[in-house]
ZAMARGU-4260 file (C-alpha; in steps of 0.2 Angstrom, whole numbers, plus 5000, padded with zeros to 4 digits):
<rodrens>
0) 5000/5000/5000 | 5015/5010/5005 | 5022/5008/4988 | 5005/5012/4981 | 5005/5028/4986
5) 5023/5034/4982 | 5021/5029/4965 | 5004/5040/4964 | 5015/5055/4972 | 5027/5050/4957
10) 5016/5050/4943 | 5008/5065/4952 | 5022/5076/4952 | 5028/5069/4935 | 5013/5076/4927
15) 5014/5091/4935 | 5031/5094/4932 | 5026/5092/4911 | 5012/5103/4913 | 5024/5117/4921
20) 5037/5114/4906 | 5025/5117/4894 | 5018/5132/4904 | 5035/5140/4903 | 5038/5135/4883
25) 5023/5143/4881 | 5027/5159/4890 | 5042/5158/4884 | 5037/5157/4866 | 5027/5173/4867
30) 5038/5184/4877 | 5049/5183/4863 | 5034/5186/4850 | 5029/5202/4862 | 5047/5207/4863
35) 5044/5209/4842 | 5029/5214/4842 | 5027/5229/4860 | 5047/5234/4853 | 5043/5239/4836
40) 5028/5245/4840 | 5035/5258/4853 | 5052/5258/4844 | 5062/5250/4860 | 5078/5243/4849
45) 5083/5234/4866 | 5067/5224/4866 | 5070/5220/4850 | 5089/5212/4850 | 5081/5201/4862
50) 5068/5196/4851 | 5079/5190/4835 | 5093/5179/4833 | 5108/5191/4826 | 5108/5184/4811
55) 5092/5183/4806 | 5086/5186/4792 | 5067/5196/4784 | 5062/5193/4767 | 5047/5195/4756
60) 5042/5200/4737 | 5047/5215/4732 | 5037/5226/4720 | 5045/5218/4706 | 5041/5202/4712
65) 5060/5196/4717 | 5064/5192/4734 | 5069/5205/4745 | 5078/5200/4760 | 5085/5211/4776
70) 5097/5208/4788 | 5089/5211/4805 | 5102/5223/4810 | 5096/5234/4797 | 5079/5233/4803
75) 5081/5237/4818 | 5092/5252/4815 | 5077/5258/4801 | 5064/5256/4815 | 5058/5274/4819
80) 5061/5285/4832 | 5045/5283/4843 | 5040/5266/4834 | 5030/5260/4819 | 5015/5263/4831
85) 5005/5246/4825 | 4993/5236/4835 | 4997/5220/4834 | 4992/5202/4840 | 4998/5185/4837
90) 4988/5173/4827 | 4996/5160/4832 | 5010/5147/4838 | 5014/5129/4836 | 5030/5120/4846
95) 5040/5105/4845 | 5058/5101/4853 | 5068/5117/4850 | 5062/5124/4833 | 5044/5133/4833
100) 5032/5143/4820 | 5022/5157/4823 | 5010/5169/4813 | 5007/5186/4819 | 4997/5203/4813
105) 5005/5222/4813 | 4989/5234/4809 | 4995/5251/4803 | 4983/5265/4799 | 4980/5258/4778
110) 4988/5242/4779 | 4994/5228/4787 | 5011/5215/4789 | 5005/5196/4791 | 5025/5189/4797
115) 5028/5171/4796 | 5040/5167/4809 | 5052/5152/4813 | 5060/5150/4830 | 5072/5140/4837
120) 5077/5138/4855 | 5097/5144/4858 | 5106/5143/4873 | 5090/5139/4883 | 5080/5157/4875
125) 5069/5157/4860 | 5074/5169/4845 | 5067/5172/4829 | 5079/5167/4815 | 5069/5173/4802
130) 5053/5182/4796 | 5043/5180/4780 | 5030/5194/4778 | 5019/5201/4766 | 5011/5220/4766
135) 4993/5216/4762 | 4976/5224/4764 | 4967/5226/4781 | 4952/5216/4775 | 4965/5201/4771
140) 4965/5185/4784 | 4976/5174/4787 | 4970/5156/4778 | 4977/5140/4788 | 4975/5122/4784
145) 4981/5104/4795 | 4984/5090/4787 | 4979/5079/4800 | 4960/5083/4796 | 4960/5101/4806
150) 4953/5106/4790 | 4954/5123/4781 | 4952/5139/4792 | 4953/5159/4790 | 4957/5168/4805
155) 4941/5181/4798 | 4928/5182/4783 | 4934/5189/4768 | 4923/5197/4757 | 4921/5186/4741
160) 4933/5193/4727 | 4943/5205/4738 | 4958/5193/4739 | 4955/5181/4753 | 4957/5162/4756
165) 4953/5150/4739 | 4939/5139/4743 | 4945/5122/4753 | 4949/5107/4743 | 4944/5089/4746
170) 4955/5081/4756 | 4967/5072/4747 | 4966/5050/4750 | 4975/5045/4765 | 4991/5032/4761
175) 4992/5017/4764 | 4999/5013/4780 | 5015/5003/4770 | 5016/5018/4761 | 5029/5031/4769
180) 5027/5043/4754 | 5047/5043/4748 | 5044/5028/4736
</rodrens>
């Protein structure tokens, strides 16, 4: 009986101790996306070295349509005195190991930035390594799709015709279980 109930205590505090960890990754996690998004916002460079791995890298199309990419330390030297005064919010966040994706929304007064983030946990802190963003219209939502049957999702209705989401698609046949999709 003794034994009973040191192995509950156990598995007790074991179960607590994950929940904790995934608490603090979590927290973690969105410091780091709040360092971004509170630092540019109010233009505190500080806030923002903290946010980004130093060698990160920003990228999107340019006008032209070529790729256009920026070191982070020119970004943050460009931000402007004061800030770039957006309201912000971060759509979302997914986690595995040391390496993490995020999605986030920088509302300006005629546009917006949609920034899709990767993440990777150095030295025990999470960083963003690198952001792909695109300057699109306010009225845009950000369109989302899982694989494993979550289905196809917009974070808010678009008006038919003004740019949003395509219609979902059927989901495509599930393989076969011998099938690992590299033959």
């Amino acid at each position: 009986m003794k034994l009973n109930k040191s192995l509950f205590a156990l598995i007790a505090l074991l179960g607590i101790s994950v929940s904790t960890f995934a608490q603090s990754e979590d927290d973690a996690i969105k410091e780091t996306l709040n360092n971004y998004l509170d630092g540019g916002a109010v233009g505190d460079t500080a806030r923002l070295n903290r946010a980004f791995f130093p060698y990160a890298n920003l990228r999107n199309l340019s006008k032209d349509g070529k790729v256009s990419e920026m070191p982070v330390k020119k970004f943050i030297a460009a931000v402007p005195a004061g800030g770039a005064k957006w309201s912000s919010k971060i759509i979302n966040y997914s986690y595995a190991g040391t390496a993490a994706t995020a999605v986030t929304e920088e509302e300006l007064p005629t546009f917006k930035f949609v920034d899709f983030l990767n993440l990777l946990k150095i030295n025990g802190e999470w960083k963003i390594v690198s952001r792909v963003y695109s300057r699109v219209e306010k009225n845009i939502a950000v369109a989302s799709s899982s694989p494993s049957g979550g289905g196809f999702s917009t974070a808010a209705s678009v008006a038919p015709g003004k740019g949003g989401a395509p219609a979902a698609k059927k989901p495509a046949p599930k393989p076969k279980p011998s099938d690992d999709g590299w033959k």
